[in-house]
C-alpha positions as CSV (number, residue, x, y, z in Angstrom):
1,X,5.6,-22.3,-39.4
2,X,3.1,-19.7,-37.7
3,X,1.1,-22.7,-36.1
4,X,4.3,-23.4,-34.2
5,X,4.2,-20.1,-33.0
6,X,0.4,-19.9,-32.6
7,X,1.1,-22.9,-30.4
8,X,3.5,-21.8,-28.2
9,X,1.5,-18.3,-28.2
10,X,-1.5,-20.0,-26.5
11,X,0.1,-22.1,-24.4
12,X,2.1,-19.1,-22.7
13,X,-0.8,-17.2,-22.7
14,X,-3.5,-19.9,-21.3
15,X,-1.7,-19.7,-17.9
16,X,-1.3,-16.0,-17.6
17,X,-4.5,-15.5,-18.0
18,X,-5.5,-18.6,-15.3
19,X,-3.4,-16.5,-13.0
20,X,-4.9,-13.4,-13.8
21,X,-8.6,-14.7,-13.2
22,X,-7.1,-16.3,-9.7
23,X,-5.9,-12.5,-8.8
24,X,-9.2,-10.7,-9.7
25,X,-10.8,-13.8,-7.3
26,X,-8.8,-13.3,-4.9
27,X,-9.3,-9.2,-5.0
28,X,-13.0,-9.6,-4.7
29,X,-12.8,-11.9,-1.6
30,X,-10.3,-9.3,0.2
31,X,-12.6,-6.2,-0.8
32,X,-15.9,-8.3,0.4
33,X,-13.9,-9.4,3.6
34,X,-12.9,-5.4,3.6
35,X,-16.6,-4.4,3.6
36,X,-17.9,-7.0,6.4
37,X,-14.8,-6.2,8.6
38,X,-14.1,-2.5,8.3
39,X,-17.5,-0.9,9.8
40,X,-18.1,2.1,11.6
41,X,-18.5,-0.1,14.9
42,X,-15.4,-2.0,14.4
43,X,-13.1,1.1,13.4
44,X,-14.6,2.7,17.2
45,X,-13.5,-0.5,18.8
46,X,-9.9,0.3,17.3
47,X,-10.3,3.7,18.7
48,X,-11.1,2.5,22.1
49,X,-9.1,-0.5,22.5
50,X,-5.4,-0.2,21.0
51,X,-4.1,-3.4,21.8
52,X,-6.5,-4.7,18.9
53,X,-4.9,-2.1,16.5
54,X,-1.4,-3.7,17.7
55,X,-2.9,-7.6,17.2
56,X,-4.5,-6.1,13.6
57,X,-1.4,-4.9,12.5
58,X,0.9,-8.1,13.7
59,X,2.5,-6.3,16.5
60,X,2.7,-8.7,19.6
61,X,3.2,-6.5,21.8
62,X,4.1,-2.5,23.1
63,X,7.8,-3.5,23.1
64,X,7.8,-4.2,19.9
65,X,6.0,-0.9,18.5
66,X,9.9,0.6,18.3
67,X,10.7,-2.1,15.7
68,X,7.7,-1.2,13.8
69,X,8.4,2.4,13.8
70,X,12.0,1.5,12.2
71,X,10.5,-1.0,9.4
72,X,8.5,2.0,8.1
73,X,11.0,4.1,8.4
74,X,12.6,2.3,6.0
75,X,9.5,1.3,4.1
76,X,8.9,5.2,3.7
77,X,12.6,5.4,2.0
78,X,12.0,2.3,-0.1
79,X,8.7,3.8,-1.7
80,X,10.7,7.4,-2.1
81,X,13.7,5.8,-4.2
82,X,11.9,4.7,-7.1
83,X,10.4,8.5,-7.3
84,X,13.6,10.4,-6.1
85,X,15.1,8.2,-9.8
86,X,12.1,8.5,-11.6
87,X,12.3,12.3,-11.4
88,X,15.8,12.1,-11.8
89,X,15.6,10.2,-14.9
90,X,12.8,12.8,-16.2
91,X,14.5,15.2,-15.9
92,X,17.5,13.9,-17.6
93,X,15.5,12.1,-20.4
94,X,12.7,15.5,-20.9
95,X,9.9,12.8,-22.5
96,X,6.5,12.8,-22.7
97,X,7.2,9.0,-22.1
98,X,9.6,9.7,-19.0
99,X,6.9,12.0,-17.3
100,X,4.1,9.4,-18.1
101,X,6.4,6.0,-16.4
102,X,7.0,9.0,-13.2
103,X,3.3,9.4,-12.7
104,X,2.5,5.2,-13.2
105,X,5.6,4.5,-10.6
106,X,5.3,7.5,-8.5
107,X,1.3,7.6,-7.6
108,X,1.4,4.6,-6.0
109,X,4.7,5.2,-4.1
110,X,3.6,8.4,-2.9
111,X,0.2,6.4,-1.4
112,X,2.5,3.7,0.1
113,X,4.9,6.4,1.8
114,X,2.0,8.3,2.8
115,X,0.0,5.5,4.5
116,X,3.4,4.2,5.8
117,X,3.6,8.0,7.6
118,X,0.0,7.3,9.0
119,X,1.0,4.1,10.9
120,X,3.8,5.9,12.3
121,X,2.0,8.5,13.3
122,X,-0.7,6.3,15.5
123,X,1.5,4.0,16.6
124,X,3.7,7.1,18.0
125,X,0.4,8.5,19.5
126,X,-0.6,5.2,20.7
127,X,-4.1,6.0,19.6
128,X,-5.8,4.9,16.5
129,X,-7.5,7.4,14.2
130,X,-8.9,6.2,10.9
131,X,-7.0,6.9,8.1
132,X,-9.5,9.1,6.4
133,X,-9.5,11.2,9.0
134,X,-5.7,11.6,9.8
135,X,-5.8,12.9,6.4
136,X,-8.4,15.1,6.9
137,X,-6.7,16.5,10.0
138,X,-3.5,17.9,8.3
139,X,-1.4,14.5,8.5
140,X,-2.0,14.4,12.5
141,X,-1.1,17.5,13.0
142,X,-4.8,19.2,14.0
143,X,-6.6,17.2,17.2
């Protein structure tokens, strides 16, 4: 009876784990590509250049920086519902558990709404500034 279930265990488990070993590969080959491409040189050349910003980020063109603007408009809302019912639900719910699920869901939103802000921000200024220093600056708000 429980070598049955053994059984089917492992076999659900052997490919999960495959897939898991592919993602960590292919994590390590977008962080390495991340070092080689994202260098003090190259993140000037953004500054200098915007049209290469534009090409990095898969917009064709200036006509089409509107349409970008919009999709992260929306992208900012997307990333806000599932905090806007997380905290809702915490503060329904008043668990330790609640609270804990807000902070896994909500940390990572917050990131995505805030980087989402960023690219708004320099393709509204039509100048690039590296992110780290967009932050540093109050959110774009100090030159």
């Amino acid at each position: 009876m429980f070598t049955n279930l053994k059984t089917a265990f492992m076999a659900r488990l052997t490919p999960t784990g495959e897939h898991i070993t592919a993602l960590k590969g292919d994590l390590r080959s977008r962080l390495q590509w991340f070092r080689e491409n994202r260098n003090s040189a190259s993140q000037q050349r953004l500054q200098m250049d915007f049209d290469q910003v534009l090409s990095a980020w898969g917009i064709a063109s200036q006509w089409e920086i509107q349409e970008a603007i919009r999709a992260l408009q929306w992208r900012i809302l997307i990333f806000a519902l599932p905090v806007i019912l997380g905290s809702l639900a915490a503060a329904v719910v008043q668990t330790l558990l609640a609270c804990f699920t807000l902070l896994l869901v909500g940390v990572p939103c917050l990131l995505g709404m805030l980087t989402s802000y960023w690219r708004m921000c320099v393709l509204k200024d039509r100048r690039f500034l590296p992110f780290w220093s967009w932050l540093v600056s109050a959110g774009g708000g100090v030159s």
